[in-house]
C-alpha positions as CSV (number, residue, x, y, z in Angstrom):
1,X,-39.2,-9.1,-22.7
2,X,-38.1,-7.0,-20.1
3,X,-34.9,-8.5,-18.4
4,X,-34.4,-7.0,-14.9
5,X,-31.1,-5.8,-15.5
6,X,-28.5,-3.5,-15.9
7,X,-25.0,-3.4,-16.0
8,X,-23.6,-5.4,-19.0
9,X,-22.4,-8.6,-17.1
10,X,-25.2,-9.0,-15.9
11,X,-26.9,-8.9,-19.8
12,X,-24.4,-11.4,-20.7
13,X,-25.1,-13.8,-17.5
14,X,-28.6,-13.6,-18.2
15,X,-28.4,-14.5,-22.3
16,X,-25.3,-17.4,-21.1
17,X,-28.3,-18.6,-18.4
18,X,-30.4,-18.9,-21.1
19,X,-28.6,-20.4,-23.5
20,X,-27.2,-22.9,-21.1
21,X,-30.6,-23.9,-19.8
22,X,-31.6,-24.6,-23.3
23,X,-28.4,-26.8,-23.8
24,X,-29.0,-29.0,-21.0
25,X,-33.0,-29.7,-21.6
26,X,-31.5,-30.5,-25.2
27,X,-28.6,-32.9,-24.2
28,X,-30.9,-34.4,-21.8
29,X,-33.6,-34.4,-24.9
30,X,-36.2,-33.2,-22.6
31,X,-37.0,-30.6,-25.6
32,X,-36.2,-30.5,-29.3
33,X,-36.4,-27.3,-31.7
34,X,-37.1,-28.0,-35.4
35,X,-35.6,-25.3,-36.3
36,X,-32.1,-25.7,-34.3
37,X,-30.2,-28.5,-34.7
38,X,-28.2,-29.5,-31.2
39,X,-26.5,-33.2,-30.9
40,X,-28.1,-34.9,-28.2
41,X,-25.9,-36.1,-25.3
42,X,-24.1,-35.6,-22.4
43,X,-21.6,-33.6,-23.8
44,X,-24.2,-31.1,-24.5
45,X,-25.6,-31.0,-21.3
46,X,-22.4,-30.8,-19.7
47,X,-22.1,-27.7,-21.5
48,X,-25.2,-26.4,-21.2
49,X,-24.9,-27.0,-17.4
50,X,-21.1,-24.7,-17.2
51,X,-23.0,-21.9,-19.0
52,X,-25.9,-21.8,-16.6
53,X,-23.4,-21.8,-13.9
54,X,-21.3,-19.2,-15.1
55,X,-24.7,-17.3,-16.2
56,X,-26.2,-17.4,-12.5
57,X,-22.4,-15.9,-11.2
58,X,-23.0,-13.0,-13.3
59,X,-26.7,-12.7,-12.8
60,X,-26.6,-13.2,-8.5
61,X,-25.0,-9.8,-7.4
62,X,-27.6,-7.4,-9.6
63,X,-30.2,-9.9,-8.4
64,X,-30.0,-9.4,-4.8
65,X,-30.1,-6.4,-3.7
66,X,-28.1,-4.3,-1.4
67,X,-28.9,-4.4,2.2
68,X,-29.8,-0.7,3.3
69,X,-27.5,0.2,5.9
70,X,-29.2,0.6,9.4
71,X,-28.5,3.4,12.0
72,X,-27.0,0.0,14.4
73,X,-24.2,-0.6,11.3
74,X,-23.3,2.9,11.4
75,X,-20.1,3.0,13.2
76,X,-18.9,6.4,13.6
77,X,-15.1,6.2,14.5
78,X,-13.9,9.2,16.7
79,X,-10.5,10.1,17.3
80,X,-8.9,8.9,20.0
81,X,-8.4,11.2,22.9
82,X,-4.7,12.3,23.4
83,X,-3.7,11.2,26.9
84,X,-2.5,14.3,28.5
85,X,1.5,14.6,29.0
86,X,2.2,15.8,32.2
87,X,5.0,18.2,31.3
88,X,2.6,19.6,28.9
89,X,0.4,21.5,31.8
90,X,3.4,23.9,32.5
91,X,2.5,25.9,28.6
92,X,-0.2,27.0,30.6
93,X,1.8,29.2,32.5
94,X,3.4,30.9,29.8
95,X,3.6,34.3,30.9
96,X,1.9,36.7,28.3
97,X,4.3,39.1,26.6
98,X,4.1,42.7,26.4
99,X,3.4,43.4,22.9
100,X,5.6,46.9,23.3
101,X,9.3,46.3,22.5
102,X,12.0,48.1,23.8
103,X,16.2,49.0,23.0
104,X,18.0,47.1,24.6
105,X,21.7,48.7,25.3
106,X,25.4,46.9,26.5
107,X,27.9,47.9,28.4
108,X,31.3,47.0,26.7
109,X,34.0,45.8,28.5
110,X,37.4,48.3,28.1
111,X,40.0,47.7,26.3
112,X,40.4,47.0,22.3
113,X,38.3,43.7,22.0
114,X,34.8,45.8,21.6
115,X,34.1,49.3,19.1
116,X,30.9,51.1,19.1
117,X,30.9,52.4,15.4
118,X,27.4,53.8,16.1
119,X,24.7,53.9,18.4
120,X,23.1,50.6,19.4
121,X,26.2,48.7,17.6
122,X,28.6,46.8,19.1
123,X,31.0,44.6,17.3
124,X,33.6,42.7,19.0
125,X,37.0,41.2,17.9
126,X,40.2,39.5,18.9
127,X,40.8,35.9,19.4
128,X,39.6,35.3,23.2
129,X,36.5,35.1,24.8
130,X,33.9,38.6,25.4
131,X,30.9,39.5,26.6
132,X,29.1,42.6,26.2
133,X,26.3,42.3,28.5
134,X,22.8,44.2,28.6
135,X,22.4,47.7,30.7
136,X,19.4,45.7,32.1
137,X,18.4,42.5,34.4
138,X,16.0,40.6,32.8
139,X,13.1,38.9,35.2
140,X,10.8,35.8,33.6
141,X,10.0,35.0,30.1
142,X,11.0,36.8,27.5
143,X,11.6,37.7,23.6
144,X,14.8,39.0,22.4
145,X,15.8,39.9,19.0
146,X,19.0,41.6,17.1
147,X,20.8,41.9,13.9
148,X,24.0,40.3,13.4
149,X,26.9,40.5,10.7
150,X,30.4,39.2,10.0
151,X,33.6,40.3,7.8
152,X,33.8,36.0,7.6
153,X,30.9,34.1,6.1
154,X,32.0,31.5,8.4
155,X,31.1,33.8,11.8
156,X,29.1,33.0,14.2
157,X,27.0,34.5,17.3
158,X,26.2,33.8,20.5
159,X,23.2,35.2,23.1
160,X,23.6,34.4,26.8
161,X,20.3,34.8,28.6
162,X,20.1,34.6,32.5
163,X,23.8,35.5,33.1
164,X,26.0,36.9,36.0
165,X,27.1,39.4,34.0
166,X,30.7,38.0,34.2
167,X,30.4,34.9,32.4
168,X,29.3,31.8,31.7
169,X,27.3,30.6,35.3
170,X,25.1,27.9,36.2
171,X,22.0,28.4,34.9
172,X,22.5,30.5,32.0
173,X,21.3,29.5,28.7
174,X,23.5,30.0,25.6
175,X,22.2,30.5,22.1
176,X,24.5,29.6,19.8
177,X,24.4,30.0,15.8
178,X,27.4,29.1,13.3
179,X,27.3,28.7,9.5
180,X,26.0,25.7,8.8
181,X,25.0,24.5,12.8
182,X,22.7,26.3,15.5
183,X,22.3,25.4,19.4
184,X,21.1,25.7,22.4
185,X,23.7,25.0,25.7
186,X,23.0,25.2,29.1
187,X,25.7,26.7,31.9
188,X,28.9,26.9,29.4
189,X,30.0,26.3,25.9
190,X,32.5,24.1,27.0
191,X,33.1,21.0,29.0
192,X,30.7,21.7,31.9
193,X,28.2,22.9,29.9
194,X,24.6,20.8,28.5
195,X,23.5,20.6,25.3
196,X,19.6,21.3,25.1
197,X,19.0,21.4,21.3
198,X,21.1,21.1,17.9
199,X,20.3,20.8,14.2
200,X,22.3,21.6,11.1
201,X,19.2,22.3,9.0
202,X,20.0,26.1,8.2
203,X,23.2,27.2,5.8
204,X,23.8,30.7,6.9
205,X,26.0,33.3,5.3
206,X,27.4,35.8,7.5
207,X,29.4,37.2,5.7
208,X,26.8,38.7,2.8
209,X,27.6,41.9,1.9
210,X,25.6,44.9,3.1
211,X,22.9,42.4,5.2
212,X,22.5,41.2,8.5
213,X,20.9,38.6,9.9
214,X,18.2,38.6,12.7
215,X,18.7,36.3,15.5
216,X,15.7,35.7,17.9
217,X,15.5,34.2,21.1
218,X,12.2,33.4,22.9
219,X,11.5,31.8,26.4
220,X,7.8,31.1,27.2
221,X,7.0,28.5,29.8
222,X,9.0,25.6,29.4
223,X,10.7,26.4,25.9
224,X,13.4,27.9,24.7
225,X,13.5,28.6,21.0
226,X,16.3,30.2,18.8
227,X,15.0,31.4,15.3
228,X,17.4,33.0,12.7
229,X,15.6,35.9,9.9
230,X,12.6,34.7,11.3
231,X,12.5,30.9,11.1
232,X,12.4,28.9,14.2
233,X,15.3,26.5,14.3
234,X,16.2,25.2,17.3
235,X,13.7,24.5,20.4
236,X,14.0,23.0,24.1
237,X,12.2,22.3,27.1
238,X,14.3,23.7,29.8
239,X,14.1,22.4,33.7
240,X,11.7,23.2,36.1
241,X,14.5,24.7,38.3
242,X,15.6,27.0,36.5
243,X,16.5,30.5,37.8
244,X,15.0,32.9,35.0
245,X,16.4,36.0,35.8
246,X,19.4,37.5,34.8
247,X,21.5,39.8,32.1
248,X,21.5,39.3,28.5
249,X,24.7,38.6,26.7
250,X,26.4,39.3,23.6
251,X,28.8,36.8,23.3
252,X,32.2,36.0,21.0
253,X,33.8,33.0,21.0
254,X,38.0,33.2,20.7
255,X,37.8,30.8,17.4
256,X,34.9,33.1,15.7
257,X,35.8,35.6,13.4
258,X,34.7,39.4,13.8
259,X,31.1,39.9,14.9
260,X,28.7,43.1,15.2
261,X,25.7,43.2,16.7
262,X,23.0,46.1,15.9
263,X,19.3,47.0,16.5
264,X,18.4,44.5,20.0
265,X,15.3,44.8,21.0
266,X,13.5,43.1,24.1
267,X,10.1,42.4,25.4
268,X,9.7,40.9,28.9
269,X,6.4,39.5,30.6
270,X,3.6,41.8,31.4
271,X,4.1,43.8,34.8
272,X,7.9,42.9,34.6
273,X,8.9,45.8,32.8
């Protein structure tokens, strides 16, 4: 006999139909087997009828078949669109970059608070505030990059881009990277002064012998990002006001140790070299 099945609950759903089916003609003594002796009743029946039941559960899903899908039940689900942030139409006007960098030199102040042990180094010491600012006034966006190294693991450095050339002034941005914590200020590092962006997500060791670390600054568009050896690590979207033009600085706070400061390079917007 060939039982239109397949899977195996469906075998045994069939065989406990069957066997049910008998059961309850039995019971009801609607047919009798010679050979098969089954006590007449409703007990049997009964029986009879749970295994046809349970029989026809087991049997109903390979029975029907599946309904083929049709091209109206296909529902194709598309991403929604991103609704468009409104600050997000100024990184279209990110200046390109020249892809040619250059040296960028410091004048150090006089006196004993800044050395130049070679050419393109600078390091400064003391316990006050100094700047050592670039040669150059920077115009737009820009990339900036130089190596930094300390006598104290626990130093520190700090780029001032936009500045007077004095000090800290409105509208300079301050690039700040410790240890074990890196920011991004705004006008001063002290009380008049905005915090833009902080983590504590890098552990730096200044004070590794024999190797510096590379400190990158980068303002396209709207954001400012400080990397250190490489890694972007702090980022902020800076005010639509802002003046963009200005000297860059090398900067020592009184409470960091000794810092040098070797191999700065720049690049500046296309046409604004």
């Amino acid at each position: 006999m060939d039982i239109p099945v397949d899977s195996p609950l469906a075998y045994i759903g069939f065989l406990l139909l069957m066997v049910g089916g008998f059961m309850v003609l039995a019971g009801l003594d609607v047919i009798t087997v010679q050979q098969v002796s089954v006590q007449k009743g409703t007990r049997t029946w009964v029986i009879g009828l749970v295994f046809a039941v349970v029989g026809l559960v087991l049997l109903v899903p390979e029975l029907i078949p599946a309904r083929e899908t049709s091209p109206a039940d296909t529902v194709t689900e598309t991403a929604p669109t991103p609704q468009a942030d409104p600050t997000d139409a100024q990184t279209t006007e990110v200046a390109e970059l020249s892809a040619d960098w250059r040296s960028a030199t410091f004048a150090v102040p006089g006196g004993s608070l800044w050395t130049k042990p070679g050419d393109g180094i600078y390091t400064a010491t003391g316990a006050v505030d100094t700047f050592a600012w670039s040669d150059e006034t920077i115009d737009g966006d820009l990339e900036f990059l130089v190596d930094v190294s300390s006598t104290s693991r626990t130093g520190g450095a700090n780029i001032v881009i936009y500045g007077d050339g004095k000090g800290f002034s409105p509208g300079c941005l301050i690039f700040c990277v410790a240890n074990d914590y890196q920011w991004i200020m705004k006008d001063s590092v002290y009380n008049t002064g905005t915090y833009l962006g902080e983590t504590s997500a890098m552990s730096i060791d200044f004070g590794e012998q024999a190797k510096a670390h590379t400190i990158g600054v980068r303002i396209a568009g709207p954001m400012a990002v400080l990397s250190v050896d490489g890694t972007d690590v702090v980022s902020a979207r800076l005010d639509d006001g802002l003046a963009r033009t200005g000297k860059i600085g090398l900067y020592k706070h009184s409470g960091n140790p000794d810092v040098t400061f070797s191999n700065a390079h720049v690049r500046t917007a296309v046409g604004s070299e």
